[in-house]
C-alpha angles and dihedrals in degrees: 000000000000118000125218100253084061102047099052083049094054089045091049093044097044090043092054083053093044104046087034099048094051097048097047082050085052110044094045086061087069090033099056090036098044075052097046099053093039109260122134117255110200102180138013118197153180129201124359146260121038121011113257094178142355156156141204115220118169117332083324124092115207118208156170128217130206098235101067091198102093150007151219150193119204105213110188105245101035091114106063082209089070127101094262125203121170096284095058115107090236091055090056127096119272094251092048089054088044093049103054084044090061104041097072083070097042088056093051084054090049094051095055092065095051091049095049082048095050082051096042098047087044091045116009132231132283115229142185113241109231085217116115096241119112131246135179110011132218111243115238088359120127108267087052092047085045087054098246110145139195108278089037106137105214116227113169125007112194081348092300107124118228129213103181142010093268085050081055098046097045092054097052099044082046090052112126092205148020111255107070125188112225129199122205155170123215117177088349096302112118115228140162136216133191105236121192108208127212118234122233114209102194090056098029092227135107114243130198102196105239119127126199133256120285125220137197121219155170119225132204120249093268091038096059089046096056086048095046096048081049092053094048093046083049096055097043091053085046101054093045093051083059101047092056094050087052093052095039093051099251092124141008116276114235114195122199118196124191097285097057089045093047092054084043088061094049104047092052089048090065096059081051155259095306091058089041101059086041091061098046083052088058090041087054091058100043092057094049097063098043091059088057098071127118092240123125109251090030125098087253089054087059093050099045083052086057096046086044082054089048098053094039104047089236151037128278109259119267086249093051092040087049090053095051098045087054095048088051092047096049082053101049091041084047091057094041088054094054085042095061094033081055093043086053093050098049094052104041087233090166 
């Protein structure tokens, strides 16, 4: 049993990873791509507030910050009120300065498939069979009130016969009525049951409440990394679809702010490694998205100020530039106050 000495001390030290680990990540998306392009990057660092450690190689100066929650490069040029060259960010063309803003997203998309290789490859993947045999069952849904149990091989639904899962799931949501005729094997003797399915409006169909077999396996190397690079797509779209539904009203928005995501952290760094880099892979996309955002002061505000420049001919004015970056950080420091004020709420912290 942990006590709670150490599991502060595990929430502070796999916070420090976590947080540390995605905005290096991050910020040397800008880094590598402000290089590559020919800006001048002056500092790179992690973390904020007063200085703990630092270098200088090269024209770079390498640091960490007290404050182990963020991150920045300072690339020579940014502000448009600074002494520029050819070598400054805003001297470059407009698809160069695009390309180094997006990058730090790009590059919290591309972490989370290494980390889910580096999980699949440890521990494996969990994956539906395709065989028509039933796995985990729904409590009080249709299939369990019409008898049918885990291990059932389905033969015949409504006198189609089936081959495979996706054979079983694609005769019951094409069911014209409720009551479906299911044919089965249990323990080799061929039986059948009269199952009335539920119908589901938001989907149309009619459901029964049965789920396949899940199987554990270990993938090759190419394998992992396909799966890996499917996981991550899936959980992009997902978290966009969900953004939207929360914007749009569909569902209520839940906001986490540092504190909830710090004792997040902790309490899945306590079940292990393996949760711990899912979930900052979770956390990577999630800020990804996020920074992509067109809000001033995020990494889409930056991008919605360059395609405002392209379609104009020109940038916005300092004064103009200075307004807007203030509107967007009073919102992002409004939400992270709710955030916290919610975070404090949902775990009685007082």
């Amino acid at each position: 049993m942990l006590t709670t000495a150490s599991s502060m001390l595990i929430m502070v030290l796999a916070s420090i990873f976590v947080f540390g680990l995605l905005v290096f990540v991050h910020e040397l998306g800008h880094f590598l791509t402000a290089k590559s392009v020919g800006m001048r990057v002056e500092e790179f660092a992690l973390g904020f507030g007063k200085k703990v450690v630092g270098f200088q190689k090269g024209e770079t100066f390498y640091s960490l910050r007290a404050i182990p929650l963020g991150g920045f490069n300072r690339i020579s040029g940014m502000d448009p009120e600074e002494e520029l060259d050819e070598r400054s960010y805003s001297s470059k063309p407009l698809w160069a300065r695009m390309f180094v803003i997006v990058a730090g997203s790009v590059m919290n998309f591309i972490l989370p498939v290494l980390l889910f290789f580096i999980v699949i490859m440890s521990s494996g993947i969990s994956l539906p069979s395709n065989e028509p045999v039933l796995g985990e069952m729904i409590d009080n849904k249709p299939a369990v009130m019409a008898g049918l149990e885990a291990g059932d091989r389905i033969v015949e639904v409504d006198g189609k016969f089936v081959h495979d899962w996706q054979g079983v799931v694609d005769a019951v949501r094409e069911a014209k009525q409720a009551e479906i005729e299911i044919a089965f094997t249990r323990d080799g003797v061929l039986d059948a049951t009269m199952v009335t399915a539920e119908w589901e409006p938001n989907t149309k169909r009619y459901f029964i409440g049965v789920q396949p077999v899940i199987e554990h396996q270990y993938l090759e190397t190419d394998e992992a990394f396909i799966a890996a690079a499917k996981k991550t797509g899936m959980i992009i779209e997902r978290m966009i679809t969900g953004l939207k539904q929360m914007i749009t009203g569909e569902v209520k928005a839940e906001l986490a702010g540092p504190i909830g995501v710090i004792q997040m952290t902790g309490e899945v760094a306590s079940l292990g490694m393996m949760p711990l880099l899912n979930f900052a892979a979770l956390l990577s996309i999630n800020l990804g998205i996020i920074n992509l955002l067109p809000i001033p002061g995020l990494d889409g505000g930056h991008v919605v100020m360059l395609l405002v420049e392209g379609i104009r001919g020109r940038a916005l004015g300092a004064k103009a530039l200075r307004v807007i970056q203030f509107i967007g950080i009073a919102l992002i420091l409004s939400l992270m106050v709710y955030a916290t004020i919610s975070d404090v709420a949902r775990f009685n912290f007082f």
